[in-house]
N, CA, C and O atoms as CSV, one atom per row, in Angstrom:
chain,resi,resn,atom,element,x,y,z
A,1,UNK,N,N,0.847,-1.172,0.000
A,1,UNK,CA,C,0.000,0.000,0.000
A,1,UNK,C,C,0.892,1.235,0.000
A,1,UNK,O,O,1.939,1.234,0.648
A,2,UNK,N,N,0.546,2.167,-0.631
A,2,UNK,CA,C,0.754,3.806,-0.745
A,2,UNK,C,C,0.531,4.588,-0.039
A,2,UNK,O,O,-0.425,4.183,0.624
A,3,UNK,N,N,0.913,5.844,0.385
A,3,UNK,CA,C,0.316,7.089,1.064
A,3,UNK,C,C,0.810,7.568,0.394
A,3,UNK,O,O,2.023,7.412,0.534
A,4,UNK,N,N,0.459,8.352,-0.638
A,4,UNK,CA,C,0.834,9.918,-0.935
A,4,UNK,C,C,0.510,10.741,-0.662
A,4,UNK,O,O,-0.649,11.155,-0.618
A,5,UNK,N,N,1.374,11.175,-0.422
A,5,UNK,CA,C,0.875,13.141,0.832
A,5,UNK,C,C,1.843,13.909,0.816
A,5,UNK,O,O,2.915,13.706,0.247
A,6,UNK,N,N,1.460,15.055,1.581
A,6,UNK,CA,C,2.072,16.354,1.397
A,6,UNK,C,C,2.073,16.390,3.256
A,6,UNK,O,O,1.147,16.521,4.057
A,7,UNK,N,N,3.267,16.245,3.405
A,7,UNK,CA,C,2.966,16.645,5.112
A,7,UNK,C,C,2.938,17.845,5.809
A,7,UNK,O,O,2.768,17.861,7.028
A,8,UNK,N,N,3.066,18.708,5.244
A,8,UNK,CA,C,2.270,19.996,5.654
A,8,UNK,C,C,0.830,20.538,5.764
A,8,UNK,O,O,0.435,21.589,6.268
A,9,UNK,N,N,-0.107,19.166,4.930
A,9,UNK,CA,C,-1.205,19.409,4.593
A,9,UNK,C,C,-2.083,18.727,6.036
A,9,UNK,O,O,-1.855,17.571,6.390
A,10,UNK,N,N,-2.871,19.423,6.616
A,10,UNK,CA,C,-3.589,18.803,7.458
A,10,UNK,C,C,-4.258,17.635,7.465
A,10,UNK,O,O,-4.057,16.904,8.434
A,11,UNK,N,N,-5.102,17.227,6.519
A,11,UNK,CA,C,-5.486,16.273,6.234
A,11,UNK,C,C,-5.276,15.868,5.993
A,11,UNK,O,O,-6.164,15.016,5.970
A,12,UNK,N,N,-3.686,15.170,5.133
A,12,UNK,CA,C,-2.935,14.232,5.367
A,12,UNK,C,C,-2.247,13.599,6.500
A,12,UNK,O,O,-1.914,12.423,6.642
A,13,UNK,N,N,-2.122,14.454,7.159
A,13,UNK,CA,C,-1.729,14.650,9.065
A,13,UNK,C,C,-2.621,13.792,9.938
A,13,UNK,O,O,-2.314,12.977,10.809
A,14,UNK,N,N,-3.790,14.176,9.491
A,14,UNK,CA,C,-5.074,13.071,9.648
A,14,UNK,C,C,-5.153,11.987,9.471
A,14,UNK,O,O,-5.364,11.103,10.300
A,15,UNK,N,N,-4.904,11.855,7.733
A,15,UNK,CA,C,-5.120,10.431,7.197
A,15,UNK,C,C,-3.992,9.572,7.937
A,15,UNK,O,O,-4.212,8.418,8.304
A,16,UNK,N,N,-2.761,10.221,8.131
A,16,UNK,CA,C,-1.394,9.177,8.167
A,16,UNK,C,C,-1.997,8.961,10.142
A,16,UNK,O,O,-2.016,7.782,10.496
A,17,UNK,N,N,-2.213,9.492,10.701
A,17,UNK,CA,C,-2.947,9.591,11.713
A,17,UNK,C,C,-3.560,8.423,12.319
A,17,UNK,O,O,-3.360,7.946,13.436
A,18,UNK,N,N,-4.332,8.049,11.402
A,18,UNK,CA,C,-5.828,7.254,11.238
A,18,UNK,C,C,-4.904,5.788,10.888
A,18,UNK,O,O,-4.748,4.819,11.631
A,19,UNK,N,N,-4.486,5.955,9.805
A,19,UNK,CA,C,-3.435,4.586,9.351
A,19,UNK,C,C,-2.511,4.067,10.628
A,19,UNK,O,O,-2.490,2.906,11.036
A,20,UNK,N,N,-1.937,4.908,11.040
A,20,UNK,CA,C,-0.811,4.747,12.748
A,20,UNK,C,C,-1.618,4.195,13.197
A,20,UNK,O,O,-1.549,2.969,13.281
A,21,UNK,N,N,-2.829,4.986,13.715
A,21,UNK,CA,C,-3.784,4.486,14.907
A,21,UNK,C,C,-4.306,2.634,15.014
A,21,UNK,O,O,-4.562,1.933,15.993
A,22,UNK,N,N,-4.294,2.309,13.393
A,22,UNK,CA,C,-4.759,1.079,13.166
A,22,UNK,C,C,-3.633,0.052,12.848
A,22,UNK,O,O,-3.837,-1.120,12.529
A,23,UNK,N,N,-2.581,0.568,12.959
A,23,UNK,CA,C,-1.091,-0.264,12.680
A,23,UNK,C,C,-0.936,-0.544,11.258
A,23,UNK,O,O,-0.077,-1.305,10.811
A,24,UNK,N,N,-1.675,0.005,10.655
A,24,UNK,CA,C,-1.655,-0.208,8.974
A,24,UNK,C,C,-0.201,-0.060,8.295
A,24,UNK,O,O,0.427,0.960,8.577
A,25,UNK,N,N,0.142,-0.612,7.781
A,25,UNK,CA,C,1.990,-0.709,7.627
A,25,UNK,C,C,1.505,-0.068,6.149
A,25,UNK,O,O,0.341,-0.141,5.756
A,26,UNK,N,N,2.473,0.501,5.482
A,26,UNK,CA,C,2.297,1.639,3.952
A,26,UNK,C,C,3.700,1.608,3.788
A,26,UNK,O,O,4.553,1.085,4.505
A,27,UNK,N,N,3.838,2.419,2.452
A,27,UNK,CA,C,5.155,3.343,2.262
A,27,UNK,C,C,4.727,4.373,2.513
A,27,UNK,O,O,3.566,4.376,2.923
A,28,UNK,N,N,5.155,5.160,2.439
A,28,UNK,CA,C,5.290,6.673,2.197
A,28,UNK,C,C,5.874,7.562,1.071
A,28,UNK,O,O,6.995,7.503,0.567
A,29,UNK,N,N,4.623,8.581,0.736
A,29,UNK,CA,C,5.386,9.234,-0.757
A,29,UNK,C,C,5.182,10.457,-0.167
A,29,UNK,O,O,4.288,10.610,0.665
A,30,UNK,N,N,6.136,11.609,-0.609
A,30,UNK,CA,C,5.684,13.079,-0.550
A,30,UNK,C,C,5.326,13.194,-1.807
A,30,UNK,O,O,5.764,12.516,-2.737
A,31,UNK,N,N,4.656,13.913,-1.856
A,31,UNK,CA,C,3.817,14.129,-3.325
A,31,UNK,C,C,4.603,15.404,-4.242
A,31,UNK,O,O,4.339,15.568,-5.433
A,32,UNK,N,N,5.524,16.202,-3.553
A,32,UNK,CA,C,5.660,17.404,-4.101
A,32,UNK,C,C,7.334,16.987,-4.343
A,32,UNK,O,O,7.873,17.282,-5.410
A,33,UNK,N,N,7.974,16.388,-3.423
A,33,UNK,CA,C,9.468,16.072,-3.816
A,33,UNK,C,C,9.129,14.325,-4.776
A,33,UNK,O,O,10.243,13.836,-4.963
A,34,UNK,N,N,8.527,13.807,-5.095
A,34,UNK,CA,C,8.300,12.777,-5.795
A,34,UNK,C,C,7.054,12.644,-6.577
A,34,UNK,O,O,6.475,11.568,-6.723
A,35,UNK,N,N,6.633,13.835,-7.107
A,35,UNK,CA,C,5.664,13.600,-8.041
A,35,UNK,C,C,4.953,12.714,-9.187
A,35,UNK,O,O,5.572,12.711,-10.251
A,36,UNK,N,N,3.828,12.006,-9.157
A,36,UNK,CA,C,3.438,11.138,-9.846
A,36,UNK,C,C,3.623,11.379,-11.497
A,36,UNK,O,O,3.382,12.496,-11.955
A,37,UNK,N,N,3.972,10.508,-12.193
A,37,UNK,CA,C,3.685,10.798,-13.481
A,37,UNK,C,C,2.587,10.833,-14.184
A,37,UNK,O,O,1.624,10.233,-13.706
A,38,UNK,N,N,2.444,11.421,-15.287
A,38,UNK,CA,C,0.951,10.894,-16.088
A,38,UNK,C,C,0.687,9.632,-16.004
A,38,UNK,O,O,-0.532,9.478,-15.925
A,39,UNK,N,N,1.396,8.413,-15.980
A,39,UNK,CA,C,1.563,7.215,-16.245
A,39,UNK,C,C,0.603,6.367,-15.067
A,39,UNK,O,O,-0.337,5.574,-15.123
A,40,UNK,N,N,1.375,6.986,-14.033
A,40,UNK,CA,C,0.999,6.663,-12.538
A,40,UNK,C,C,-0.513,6.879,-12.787
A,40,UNK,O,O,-1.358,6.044,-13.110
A,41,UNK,N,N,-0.679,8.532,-12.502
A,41,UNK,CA,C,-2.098,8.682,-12.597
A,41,UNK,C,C,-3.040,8.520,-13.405
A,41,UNK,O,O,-4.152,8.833,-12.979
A,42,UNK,N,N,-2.957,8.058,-14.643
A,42,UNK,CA,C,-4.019,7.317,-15.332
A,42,UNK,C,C,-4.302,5.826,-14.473
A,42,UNK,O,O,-5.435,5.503,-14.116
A,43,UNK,N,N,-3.243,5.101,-14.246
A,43,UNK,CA,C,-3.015,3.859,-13.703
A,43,UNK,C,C,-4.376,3.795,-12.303
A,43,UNK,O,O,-5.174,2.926,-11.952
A,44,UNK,N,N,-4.078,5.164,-11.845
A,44,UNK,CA,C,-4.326,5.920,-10.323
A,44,UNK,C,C,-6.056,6.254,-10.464
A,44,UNK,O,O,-6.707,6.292,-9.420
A,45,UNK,N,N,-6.567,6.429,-11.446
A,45,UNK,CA,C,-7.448,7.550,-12.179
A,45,UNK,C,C,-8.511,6.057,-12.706
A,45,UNK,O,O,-9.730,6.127,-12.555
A,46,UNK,N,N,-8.066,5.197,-13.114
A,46,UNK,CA,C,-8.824,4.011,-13.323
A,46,UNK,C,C,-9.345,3.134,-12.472
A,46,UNK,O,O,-10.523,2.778,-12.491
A,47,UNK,N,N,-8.203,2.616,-11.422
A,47,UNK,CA,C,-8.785,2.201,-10.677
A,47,UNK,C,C,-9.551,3.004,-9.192
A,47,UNK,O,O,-10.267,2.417,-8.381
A,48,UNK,N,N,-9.211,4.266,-9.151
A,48,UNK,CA,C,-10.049,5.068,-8.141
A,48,UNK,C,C,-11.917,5.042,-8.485
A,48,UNK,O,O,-12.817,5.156,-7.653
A,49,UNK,N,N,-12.058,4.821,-10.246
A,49,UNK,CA,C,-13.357,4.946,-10.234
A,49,UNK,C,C,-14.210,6.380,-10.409
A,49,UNK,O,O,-15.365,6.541,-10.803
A,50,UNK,N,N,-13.329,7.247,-10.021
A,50,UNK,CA,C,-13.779,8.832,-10.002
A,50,UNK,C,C,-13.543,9.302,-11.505
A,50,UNK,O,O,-12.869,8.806,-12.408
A,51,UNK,N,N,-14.295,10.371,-11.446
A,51,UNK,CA,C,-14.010,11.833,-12.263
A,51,UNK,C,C,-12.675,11.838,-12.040
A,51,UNK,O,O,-12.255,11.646,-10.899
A,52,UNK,N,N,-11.679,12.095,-13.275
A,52,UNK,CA,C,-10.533,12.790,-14.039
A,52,UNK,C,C,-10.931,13.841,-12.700
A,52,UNK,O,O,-10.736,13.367,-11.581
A,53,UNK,N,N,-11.425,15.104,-12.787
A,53,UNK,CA,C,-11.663,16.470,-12.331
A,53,UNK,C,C,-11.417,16.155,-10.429
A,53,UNK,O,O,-11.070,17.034,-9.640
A,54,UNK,N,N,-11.677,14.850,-10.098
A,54,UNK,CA,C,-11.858,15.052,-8.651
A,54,UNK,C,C,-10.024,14.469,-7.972
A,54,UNK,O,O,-9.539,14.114,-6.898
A,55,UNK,N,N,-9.593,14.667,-9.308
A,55,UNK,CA,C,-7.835,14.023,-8.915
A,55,UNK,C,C,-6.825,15.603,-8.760
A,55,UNK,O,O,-5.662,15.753,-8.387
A,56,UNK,N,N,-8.032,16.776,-9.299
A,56,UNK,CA,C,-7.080,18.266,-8.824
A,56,UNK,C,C,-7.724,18.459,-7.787
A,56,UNK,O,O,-8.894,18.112,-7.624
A,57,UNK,N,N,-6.741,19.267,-6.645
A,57,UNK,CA,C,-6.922,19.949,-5.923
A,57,UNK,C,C,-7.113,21.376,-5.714
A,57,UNK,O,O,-6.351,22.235,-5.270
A,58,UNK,N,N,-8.092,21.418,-6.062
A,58,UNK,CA,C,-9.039,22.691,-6.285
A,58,UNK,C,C,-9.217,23.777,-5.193
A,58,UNK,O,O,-10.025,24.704,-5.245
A,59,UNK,N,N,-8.263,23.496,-4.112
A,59,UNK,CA,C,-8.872,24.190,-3.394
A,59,UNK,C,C,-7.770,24.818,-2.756
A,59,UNK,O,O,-7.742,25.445,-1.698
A,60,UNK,N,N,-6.399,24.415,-3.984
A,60,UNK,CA,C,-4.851,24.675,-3.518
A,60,UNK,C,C,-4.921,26.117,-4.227
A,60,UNK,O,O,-5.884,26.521,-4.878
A,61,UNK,N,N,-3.698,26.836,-3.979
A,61,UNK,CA,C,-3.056,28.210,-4.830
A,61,UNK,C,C,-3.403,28.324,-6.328
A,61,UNK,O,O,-4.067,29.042,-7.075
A,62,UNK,N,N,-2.385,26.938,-6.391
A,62,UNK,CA,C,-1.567,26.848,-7.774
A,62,UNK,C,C,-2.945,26.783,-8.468
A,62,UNK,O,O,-3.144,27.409,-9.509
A,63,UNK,N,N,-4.037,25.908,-7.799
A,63,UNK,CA,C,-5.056,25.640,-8.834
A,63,UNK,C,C,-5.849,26.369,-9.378
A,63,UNK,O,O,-6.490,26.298,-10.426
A,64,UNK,N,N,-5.728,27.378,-8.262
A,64,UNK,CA,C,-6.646,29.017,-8.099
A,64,UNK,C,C,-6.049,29.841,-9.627
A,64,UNK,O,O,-6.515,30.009,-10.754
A,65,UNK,N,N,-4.697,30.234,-8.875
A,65,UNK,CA,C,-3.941,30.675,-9.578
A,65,UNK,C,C,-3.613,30.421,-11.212
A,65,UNK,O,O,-3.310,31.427,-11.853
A,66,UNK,N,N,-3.655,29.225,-11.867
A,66,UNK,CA,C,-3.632,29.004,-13.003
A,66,UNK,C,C,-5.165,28.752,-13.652
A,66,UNK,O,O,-5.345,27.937,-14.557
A,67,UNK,N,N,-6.361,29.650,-13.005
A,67,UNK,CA,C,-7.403,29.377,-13.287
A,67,UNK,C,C,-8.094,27.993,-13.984
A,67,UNK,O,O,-8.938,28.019,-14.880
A,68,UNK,N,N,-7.687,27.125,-13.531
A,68,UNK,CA,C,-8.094,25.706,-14.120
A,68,UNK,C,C,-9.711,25.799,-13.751
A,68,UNK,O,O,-10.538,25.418,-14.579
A,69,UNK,N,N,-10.066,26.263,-12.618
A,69,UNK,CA,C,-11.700,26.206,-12.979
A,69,UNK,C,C,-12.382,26.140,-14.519
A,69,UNK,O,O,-13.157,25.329,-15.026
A,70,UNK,N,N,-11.831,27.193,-14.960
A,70,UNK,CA,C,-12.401,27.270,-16.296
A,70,UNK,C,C,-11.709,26.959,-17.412
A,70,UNK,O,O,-12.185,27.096,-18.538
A,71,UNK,N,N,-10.625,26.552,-17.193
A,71,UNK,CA,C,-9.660,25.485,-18.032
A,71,UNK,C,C,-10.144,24.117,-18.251
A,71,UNK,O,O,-10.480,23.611,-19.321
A,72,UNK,N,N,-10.128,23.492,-16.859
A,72,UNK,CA,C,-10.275,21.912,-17.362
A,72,UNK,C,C,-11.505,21.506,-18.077
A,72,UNK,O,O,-11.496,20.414,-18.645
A,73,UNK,N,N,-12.716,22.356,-18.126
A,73,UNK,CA,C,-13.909,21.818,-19.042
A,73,UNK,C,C,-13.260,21.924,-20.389
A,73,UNK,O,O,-13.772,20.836,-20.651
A,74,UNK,N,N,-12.627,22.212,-21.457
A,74,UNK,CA,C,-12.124,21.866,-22.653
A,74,UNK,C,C,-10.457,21.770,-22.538
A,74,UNK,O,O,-9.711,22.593,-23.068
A,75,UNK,N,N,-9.953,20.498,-21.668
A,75,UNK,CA,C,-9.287,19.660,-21.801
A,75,UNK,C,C,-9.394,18.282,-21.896
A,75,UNK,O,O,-10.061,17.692,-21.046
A,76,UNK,N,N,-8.868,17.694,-22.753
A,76,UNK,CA,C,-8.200,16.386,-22.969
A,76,UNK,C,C,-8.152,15.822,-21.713
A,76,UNK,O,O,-7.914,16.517,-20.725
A,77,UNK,N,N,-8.430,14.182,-21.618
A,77,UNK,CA,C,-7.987,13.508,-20.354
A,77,UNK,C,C,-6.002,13.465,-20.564
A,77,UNK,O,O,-5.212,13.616,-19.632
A,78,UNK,N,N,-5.791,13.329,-21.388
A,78,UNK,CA,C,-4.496,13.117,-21.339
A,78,UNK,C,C,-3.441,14.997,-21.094
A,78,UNK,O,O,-2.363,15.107,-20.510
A,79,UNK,N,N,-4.070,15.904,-21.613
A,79,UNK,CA,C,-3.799,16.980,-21.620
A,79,UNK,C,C,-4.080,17.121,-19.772
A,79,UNK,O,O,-3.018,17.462,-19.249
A,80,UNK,N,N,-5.012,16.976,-18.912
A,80,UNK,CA,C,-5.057,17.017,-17.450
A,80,UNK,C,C,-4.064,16.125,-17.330
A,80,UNK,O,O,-3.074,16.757,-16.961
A,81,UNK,N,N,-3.812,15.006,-17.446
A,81,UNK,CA,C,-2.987,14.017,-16.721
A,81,UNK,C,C,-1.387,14.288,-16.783
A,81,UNK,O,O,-0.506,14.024,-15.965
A,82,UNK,N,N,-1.340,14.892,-18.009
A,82,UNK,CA,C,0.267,15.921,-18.199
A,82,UNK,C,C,0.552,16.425,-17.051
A,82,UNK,O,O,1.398,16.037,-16.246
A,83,UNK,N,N,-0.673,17.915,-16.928
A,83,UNK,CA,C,-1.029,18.966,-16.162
A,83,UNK,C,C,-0.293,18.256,-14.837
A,83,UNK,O,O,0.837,18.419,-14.376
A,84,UNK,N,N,-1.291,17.487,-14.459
A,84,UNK,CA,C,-1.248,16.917,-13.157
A,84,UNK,C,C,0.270,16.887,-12.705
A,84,UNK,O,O,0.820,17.674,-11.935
A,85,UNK,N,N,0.805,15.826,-13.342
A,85,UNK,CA,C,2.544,15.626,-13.726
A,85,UNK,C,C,3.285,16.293,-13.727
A,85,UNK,O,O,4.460,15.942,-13.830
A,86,UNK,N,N,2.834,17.791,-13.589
A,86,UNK,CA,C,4.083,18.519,-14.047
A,86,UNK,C,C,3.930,19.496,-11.918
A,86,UNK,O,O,4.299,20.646,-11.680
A,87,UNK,N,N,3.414,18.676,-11.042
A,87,UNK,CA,C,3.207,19.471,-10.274
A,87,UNK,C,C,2.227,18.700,-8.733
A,87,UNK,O,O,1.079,18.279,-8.591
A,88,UNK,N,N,2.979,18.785,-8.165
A,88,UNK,CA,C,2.326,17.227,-6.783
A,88,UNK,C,C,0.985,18.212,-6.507
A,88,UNK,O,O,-0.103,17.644,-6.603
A,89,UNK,N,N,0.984,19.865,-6.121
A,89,UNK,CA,C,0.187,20.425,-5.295
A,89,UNK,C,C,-0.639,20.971,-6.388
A,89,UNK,O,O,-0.875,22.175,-6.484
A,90,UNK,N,N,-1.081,20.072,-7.218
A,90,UNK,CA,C,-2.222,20.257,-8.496
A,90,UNK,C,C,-3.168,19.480,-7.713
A,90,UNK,O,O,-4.315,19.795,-7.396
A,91,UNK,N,N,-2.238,17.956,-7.331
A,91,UNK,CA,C,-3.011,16.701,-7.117
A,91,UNK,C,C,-3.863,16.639,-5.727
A,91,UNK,O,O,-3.393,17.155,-4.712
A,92,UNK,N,N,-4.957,16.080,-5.719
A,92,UNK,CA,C,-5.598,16.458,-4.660
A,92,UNK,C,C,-4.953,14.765,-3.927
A,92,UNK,O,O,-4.666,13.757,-4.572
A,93,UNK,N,N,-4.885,14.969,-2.401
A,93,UNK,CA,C,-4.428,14.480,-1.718
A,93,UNK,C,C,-5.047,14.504,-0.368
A,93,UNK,O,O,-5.727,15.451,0.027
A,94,UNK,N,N,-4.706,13.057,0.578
A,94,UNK,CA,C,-3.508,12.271,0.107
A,94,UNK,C,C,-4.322,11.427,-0.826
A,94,UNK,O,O,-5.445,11.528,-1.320
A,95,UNK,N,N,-3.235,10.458,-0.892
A,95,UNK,CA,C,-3.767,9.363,-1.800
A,95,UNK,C,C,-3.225,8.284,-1.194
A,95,UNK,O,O,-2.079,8.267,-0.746
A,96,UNK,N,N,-4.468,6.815,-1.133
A,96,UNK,CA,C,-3.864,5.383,-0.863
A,96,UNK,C,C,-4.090,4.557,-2.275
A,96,UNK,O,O,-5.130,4.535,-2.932
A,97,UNK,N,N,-3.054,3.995,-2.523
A,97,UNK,CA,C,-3.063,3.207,-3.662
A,97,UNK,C,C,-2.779,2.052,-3.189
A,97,UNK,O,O,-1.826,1.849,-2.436
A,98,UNK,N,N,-3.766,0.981,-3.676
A,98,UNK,CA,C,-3.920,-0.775,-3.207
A,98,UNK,C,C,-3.255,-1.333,-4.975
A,98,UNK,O,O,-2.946,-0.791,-6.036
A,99,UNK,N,N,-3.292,-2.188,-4.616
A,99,UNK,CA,C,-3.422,-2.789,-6.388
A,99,UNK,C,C,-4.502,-2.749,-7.191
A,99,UNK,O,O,-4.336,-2.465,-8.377
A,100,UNK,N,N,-5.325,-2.924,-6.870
A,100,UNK,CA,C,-6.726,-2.719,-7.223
A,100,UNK,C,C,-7.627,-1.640,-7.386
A,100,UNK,O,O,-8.553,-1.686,-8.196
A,101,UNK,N,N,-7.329,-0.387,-6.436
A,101,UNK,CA,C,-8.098,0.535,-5.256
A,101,UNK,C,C,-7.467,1.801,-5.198
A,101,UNK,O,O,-6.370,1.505,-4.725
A,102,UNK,N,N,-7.466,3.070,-5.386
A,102,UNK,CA,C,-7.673,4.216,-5.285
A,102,UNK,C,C,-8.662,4.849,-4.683
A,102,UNK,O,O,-9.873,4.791,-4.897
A,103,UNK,N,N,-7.902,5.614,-3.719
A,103,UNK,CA,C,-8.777,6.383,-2.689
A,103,UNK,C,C,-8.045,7.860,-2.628
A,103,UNK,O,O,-6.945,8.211,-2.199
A,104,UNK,N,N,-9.180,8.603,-3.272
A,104,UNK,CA,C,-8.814,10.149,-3.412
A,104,UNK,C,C,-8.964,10.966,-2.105
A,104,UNK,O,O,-9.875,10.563,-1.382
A,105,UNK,N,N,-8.213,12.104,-1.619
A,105,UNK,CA,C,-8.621,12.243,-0.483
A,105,UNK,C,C,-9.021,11.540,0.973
A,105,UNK,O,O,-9.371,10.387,0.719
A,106,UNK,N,N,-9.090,11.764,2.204
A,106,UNK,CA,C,-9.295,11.408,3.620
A,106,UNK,C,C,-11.034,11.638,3.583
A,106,UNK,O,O,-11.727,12.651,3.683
A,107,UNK,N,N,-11.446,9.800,3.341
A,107,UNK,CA,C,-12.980,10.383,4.211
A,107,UNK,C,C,-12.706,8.821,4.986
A,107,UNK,O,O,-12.253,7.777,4.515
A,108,UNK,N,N,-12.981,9.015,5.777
A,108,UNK,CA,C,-12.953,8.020,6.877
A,108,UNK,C,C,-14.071,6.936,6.834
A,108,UNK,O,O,-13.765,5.754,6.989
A,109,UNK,N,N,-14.997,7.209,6.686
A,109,UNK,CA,C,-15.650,6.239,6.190
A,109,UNK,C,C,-14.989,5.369,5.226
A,109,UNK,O,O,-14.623,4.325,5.765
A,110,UNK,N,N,-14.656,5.453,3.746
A,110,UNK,CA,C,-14.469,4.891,2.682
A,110,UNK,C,C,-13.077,4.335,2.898
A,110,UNK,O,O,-12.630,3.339,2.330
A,111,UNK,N,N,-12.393,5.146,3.849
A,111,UNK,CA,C,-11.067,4.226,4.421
A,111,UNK,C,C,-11.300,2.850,5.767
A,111,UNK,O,O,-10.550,1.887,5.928
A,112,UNK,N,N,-12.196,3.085,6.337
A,112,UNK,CA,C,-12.480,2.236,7.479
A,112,UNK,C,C,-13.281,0.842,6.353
A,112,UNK,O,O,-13.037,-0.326,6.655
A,113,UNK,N,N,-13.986,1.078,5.398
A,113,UNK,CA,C,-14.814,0.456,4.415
A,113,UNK,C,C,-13.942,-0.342,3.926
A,113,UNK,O,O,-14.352,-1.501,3.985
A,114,UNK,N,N,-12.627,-0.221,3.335
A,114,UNK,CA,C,-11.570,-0.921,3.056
A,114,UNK,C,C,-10.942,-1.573,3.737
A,114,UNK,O,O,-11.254,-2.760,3.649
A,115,UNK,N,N,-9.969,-1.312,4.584
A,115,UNK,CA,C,-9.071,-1.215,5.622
A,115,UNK,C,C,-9.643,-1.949,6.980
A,115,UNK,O,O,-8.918,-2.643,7.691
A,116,UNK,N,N,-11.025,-1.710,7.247
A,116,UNK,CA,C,-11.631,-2.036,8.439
A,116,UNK,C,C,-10.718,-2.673,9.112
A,116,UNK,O,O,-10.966,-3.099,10.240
């Protein structure tokens, strides 16, 4: 299993938190000094099951800042998945990656649902 996170980010602070609490053994990724590739996140993006759109973090600077609100409705899936790639604090986080299983973001429910 995976953690990708940003440890400055609170809610990763949380998630890795929640994982300790249950002895859940992981690696560990920083997301911003080891950024995923396009490769990864299509890989990442398939088996999560979600919207392409719910893999940015929308609610960061950078995302503000390069107005992607009104960008990503006429992009390419592969043109976002570049995007993504070129930048950890695009990606919304953290992230647990199973072999199977992608889990965007900390909701506790959908991690206890797995993991129980």
């Amino acid at each position: 299993m995976l953690f990708v996170q940003y440890p400055k980010c609170s809610t990763c602070r949380k998630a890795k938190a929640w994982l300790d609490e249950r002895s859940v053994e992981y690696d560990i990724r920083h997301i911003v000094e080891e950024n995923p590739t396009a490769e990864e996140l299509r890989s990442w993006h398939r088996a999560s099951g979600l919207p392409l759109r719910r893999f940015f973090n929308t609610s960061g600077m950078l995302y503000r800042s390069m107005g992607l609100k009104d960008k990503l409705p006429g992009m390419s899936d592969d043109e976002m998945y570049a995007l993504l790639a070129t930048d950890g604090m695009l990606v919304k986080r953290p992230l647990l990656v199973l072999d199977d299983v992608v889990l965007v973001g900390f909701k506790e429910k959908d991690w206890e649902k797995l993991l129980g």
